[in-house]
C-alpha positions as CSV (number, residue, x, y, z in Angstrom):
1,X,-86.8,-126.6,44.7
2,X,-87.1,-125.1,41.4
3,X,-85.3,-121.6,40.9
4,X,-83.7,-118.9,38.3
5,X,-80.8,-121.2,38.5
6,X,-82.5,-124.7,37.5
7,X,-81.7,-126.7,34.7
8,X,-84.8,-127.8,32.6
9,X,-85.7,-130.9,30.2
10,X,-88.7,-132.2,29.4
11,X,-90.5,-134.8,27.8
12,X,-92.8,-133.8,24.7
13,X,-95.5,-136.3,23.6
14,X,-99.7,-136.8,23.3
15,X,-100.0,-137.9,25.8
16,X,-97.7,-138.1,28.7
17,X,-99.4,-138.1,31.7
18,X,-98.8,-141.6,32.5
19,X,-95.4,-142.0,31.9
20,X,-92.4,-142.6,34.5
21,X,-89.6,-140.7,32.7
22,X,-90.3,-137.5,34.8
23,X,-89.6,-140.0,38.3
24,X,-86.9,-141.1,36.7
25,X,-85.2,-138.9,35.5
26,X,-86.0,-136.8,38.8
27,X,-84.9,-139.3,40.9
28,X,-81.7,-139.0,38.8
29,X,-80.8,-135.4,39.0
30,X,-81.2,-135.8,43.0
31,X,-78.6,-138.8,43.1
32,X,-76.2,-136.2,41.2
33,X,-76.6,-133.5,43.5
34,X,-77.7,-131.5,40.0
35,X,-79.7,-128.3,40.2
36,X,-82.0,-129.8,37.2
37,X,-86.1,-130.4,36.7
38,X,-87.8,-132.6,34.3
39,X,-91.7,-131.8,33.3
40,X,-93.8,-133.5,31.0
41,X,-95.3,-131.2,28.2
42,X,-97.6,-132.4,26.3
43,X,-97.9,-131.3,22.7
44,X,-100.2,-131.8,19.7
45,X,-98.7,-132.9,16.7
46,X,-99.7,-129.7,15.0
47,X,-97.7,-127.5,17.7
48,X,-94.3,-129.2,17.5
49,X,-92.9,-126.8,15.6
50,X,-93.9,-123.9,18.6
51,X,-92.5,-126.7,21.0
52,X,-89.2,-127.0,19.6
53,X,-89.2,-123.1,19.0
54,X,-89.9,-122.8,22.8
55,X,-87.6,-125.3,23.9
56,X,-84.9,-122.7,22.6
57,X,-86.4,-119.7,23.9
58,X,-86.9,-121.0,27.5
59,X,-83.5,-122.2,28.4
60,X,-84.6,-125.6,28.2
61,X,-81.2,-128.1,28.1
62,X,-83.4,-130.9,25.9
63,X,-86.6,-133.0,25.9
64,X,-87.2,-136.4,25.7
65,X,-89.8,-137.3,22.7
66,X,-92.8,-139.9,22.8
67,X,-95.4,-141.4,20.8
68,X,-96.5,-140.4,18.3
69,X,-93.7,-137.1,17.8
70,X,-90.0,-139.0,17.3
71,X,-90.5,-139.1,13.3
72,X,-92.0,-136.0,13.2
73,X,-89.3,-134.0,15.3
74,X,-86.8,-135.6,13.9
75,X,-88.0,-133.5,10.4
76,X,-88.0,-130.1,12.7
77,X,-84.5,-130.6,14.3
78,X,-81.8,-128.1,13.2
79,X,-79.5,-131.9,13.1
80,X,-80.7,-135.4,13.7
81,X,-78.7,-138.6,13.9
82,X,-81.4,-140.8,12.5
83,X,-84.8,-140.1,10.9
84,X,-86.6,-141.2,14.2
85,X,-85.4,-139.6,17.4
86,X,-86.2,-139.5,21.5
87,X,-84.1,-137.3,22.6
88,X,-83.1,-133.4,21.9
89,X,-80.5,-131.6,23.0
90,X,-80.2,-128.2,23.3
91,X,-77.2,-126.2,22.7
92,X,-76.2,-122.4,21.2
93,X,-79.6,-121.8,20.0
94,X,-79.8,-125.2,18.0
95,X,-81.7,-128.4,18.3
96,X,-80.1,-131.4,18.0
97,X,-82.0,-134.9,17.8
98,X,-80.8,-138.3,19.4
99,X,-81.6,-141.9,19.4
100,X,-81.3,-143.8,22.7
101,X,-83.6,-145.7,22.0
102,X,-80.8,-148.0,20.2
103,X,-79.6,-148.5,24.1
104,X,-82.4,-151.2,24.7
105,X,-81.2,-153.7,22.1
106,X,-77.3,-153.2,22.6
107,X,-75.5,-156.4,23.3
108,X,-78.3,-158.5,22.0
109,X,-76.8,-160.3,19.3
110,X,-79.6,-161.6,16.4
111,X,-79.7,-163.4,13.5
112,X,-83.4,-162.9,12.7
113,X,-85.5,-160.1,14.3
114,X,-88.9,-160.7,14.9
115,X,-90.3,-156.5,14.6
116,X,-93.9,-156.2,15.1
117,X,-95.1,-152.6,15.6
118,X,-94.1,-149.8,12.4
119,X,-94.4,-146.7,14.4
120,X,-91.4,-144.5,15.3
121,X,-90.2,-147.0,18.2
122,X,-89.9,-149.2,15.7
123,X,-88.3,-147.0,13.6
124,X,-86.0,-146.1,15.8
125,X,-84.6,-149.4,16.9
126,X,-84.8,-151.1,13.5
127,X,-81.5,-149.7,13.0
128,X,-80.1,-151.0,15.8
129,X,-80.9,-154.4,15.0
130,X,-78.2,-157.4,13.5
131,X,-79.1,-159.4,10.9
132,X,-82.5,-159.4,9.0
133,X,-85.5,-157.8,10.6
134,X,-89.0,-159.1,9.8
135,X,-91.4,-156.5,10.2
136,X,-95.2,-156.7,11.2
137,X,-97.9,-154.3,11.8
138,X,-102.2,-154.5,11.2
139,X,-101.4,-151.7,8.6
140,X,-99.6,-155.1,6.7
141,X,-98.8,-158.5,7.4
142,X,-100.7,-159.4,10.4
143,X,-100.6,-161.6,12.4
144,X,-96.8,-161.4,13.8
145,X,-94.8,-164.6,13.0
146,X,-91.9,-165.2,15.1
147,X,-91.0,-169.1,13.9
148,X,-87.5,-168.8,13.1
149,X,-86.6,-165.4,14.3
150,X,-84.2,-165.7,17.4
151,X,-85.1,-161.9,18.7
152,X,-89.0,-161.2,19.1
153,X,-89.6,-156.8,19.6
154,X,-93.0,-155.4,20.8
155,X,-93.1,-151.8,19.6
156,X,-96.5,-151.5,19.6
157,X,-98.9,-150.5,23.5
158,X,-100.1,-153.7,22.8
159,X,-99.7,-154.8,26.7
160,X,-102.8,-157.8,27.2
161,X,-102.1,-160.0,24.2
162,X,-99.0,-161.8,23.8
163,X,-99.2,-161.4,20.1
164,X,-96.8,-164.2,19.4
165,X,-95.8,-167.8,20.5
166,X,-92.6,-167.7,22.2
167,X,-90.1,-170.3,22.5
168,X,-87.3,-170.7,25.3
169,X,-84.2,-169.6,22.8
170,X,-85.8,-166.4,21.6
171,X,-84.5,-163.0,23.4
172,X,-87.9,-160.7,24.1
173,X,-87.9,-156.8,24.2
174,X,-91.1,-155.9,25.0
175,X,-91.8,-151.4,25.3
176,X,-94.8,-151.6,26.3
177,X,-95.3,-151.7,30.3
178,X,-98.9,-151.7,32.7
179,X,-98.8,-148.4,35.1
180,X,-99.7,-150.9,37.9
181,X,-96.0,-152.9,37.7
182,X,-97.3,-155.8,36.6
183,X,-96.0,-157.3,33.3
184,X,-97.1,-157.6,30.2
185,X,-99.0,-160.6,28.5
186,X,-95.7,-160.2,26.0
187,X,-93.8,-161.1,28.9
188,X,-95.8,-163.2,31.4
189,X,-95.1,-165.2,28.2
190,X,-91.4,-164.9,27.6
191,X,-91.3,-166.6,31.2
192,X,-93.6,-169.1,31.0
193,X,-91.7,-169.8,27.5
194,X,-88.3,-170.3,29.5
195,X,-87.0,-167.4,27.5
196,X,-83.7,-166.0,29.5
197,X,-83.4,-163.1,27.8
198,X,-86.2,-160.5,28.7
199,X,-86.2,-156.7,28.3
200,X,-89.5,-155.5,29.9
201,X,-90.7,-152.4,29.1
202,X,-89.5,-150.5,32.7
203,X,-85.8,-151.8,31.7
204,X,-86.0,-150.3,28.4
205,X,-87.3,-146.9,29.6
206,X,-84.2,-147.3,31.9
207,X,-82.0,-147.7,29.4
208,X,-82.7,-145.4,26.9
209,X,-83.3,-142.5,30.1
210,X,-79.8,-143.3,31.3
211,X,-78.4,-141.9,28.0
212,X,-80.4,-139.3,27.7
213,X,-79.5,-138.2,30.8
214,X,-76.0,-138.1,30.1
215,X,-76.1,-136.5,26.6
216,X,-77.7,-133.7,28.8
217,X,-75.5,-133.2,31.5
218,X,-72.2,-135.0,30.9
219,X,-72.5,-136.7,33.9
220,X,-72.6,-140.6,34.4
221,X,-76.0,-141.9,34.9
222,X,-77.3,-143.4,38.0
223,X,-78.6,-146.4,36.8
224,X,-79.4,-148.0,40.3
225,X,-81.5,-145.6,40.8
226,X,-83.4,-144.6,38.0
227,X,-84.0,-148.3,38.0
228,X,-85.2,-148.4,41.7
229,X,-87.2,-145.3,40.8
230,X,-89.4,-147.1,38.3
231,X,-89.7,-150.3,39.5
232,X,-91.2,-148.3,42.6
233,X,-93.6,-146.5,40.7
């Protein structure tokens, strides 16, 4: 139950009606016995300014940001980390801006990164990546060529084409992920390819959620369950 005393974050984007952060996240805050709330808001890019602004005004303890806002907040922060950010945190009056999104790619270790997508997921992971990133997107070299590259990234919603030809030794993050549960053509083909490293998209919302959540609250994540939580959806 949501009272005077709840703790609010949110998750600012265009749109956000279908995303599973808010269940997540949710699910969450109940496994820590936290008085907290997390709502999507959905925001137009020409009102992020006002969002921010409000985010201050109305208590709020931070936000989570989506497509197509993480290069464009990052610009209104009072602080950011990185140029592209997903999540804001809220403290004496000032809006700080974060990048867990680097959390999906940690411990991956790559010699030649296979990027396709140039929006601000990709952004936000390039610098995360080892060793040299090739980048691809329809606005310039299309189609995606991963021959070589030991580390293939979908950063695009590109979710019924598999964009590239896998082979078993490449490691596959795919962001995209189907509402329904079922996978990806990205990934359906990272199986079928023998790849053993796979990063679906509902394991990547995980992991950049579980630290969000705890540069919010300070609390250990419970990554069980906000895992459960999704895969459930």
């Amino acid at each position: 139950m949501i009272d005077g005393a709840t703790r609010l974050v949110g998750l600012i984007g265009d749109p956000v009606s279908g995303s599973l952060s808010p269940r997540m996240q949710n699910a969450a805050f109940a496994a820590r016995a936290l008085d907290w709330a997390y709502v999507p808001m959905p925001v137009k890019a020409e009102r992020l300014a006002d969002a921010l602004r409000g985010l201050v005004a109305l208590g709020f303890a931070g936000a989570n940001v989506t497509a197509p806002h993480k290069e464009a907040v990052a610009r209104l922060c009072d602080e950011a980390e990185e140029e592209s950010v997903n999540t804001l945190v809220v403290r004496d009056g000032r809006v700080h801006g974060a990048n867990t999104d680097r959390e999906i790619v940690a411990g991956i270790g790559a010699k030649r990164v296979c990027m396709i997508g140039a929006g601000g997921a990709a952004s936000a992971l390039r610098g995360a990546l080892p060793g040299e990133v090739r980048a691809f997107s329809r606005r310039g070299e299309w189609p995606p060529d991963a021959s070589g590259c030991d580390l293939v990234v979908n950063a695009t919603p590109v979710r019924d084409d598999p964009l590239v030809e896998l082979h078993a030794d490449q490691a596959v993050v795919d962001l995209a992920y189907n509402a329904d549960g079922s996978e990806t053509a990205l990934v359906a083909a990272a199986r079928a390819a023998g790849c053993e490293v796979i990063v679906d998209g509902y394991e990547a919302l995980v992991r950049q959620g579980a630290a969000s959540f705890e540069r919010w609250t300070g609390v250990p994540a419970p990554v069980d369950v906000m895992r459960a939580a999704v895969r459930s959806a």
